[in-house]
ZAMARGU-4260 file (C-alpha; in steps of 0.2 Angstrom, whole numbers, plus 5000, padded with zeros to 4 digits):
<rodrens>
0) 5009/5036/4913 | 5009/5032/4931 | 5005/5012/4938 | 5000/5016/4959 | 4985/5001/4957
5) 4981/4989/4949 | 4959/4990/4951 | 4950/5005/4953 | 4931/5006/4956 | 4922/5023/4953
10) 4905/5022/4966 | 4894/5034/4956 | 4875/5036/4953 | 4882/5051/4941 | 4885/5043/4923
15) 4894/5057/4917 | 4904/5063/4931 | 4909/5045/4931 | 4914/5045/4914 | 4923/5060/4915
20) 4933/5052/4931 | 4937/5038/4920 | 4941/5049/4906 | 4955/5059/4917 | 4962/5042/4924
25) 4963/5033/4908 | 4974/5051/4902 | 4985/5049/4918 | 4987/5031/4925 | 4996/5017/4914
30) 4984/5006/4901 | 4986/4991/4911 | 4977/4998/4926 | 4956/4992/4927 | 4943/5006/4929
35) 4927/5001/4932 | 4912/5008/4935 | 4898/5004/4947 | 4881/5010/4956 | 4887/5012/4975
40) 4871/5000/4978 | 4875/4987/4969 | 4890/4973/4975 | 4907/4981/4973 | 4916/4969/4961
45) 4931/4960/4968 | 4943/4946/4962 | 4952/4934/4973 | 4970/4937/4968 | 4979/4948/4977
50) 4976/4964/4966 | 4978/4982/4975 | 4961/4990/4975 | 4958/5010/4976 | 4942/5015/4977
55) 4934/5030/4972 | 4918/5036/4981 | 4905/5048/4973 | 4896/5055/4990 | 4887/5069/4979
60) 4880/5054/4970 | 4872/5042/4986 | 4858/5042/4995 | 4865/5033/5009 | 4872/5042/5024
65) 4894/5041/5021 | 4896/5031/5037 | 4886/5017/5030 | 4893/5015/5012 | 4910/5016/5019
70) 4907/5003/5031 | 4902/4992/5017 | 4918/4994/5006 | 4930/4992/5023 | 4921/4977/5024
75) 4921/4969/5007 | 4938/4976/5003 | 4949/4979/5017 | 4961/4983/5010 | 4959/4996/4997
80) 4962/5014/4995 | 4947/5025/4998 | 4946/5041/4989 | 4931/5050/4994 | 4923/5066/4981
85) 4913/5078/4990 | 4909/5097/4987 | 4914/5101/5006 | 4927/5115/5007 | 4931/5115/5024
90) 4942/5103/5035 | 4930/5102/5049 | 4917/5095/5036 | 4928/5082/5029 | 4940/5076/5044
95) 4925/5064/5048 | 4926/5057/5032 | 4945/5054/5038 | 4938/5046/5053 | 4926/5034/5047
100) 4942/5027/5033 | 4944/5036/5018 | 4961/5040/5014 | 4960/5052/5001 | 4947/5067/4995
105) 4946/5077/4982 | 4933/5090/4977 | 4918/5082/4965 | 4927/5090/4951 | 4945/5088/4952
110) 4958/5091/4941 | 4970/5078/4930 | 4982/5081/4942 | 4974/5082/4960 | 4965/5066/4954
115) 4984/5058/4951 | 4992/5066/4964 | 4976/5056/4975 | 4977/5040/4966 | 4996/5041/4970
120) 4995/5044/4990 | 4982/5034/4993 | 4992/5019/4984 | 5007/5022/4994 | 4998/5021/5010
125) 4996/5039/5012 | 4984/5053/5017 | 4977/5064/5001 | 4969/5081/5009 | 4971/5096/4995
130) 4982/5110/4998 | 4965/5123/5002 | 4960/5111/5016 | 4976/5113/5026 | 4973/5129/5029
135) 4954/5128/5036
</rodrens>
């Protein structure tokens, strides 16, 4: 079991991607680490202890344009890891997610492991782009 956060949100409109997400963290990440989930309109839940945040952002799932949602969590959590899932394929689709501050992405169905080897980067202050998007 791997500890890289100690909070992680899922944004998702999707309740059963999302649970499926939670499902593959809750197999991978250590018991101590808190998954929640949350509608991306709705306030993203914070504490005020110095907790490490990653936050995972369903694009398939919102109707508002990426630049704006992203802006919101860089605002309300500074701090935190963004992982964004998307069904883009191509780096010169998702290099402007780079750009507007996510720091991970991951396909909208990844795998145990991407999903871990995401959450994990990300944690450690690095950049998560898959092995198929060097390439492109």
């Amino acid at each position: 079991m791997v500890k890289a956060t100690d909070n992680i949100i899922i944004l998702s409109t999707q309740k059963i991607r999302a649970s499926t997400i939670k499902g593959l963290l809750k197999k991978s990440l250590a018991s101590d680490v808190n998954i929640a989930v949350t509608d991306p309109d709705a306030p993203i839940p914070s504490n005020e202890s110095n907790s490490k945040y990653l936050i995972i952002l369903d694009l398939m799932s919102v109707d508002l344009p990426a630049k704006q949602i992203i802006s919101r969590i860089k605002k309300t959590h500074q701090n935190a890891g963004i992982i964004a899932l998307h069904m883009y394929r191509s780096s010169m689709l998702v290099e402007p997610l780079f750009e507007l501050g996510v720091n991970g992405y991951v396909y909208y169905e990844p795998t145990r492991e991407e999903l871990t080897s995401a959450i994990i980067s990300v944690s450690n202050g690095e950049r998560y782009v898959p092995e198929y998007l060097l390439g492109t």
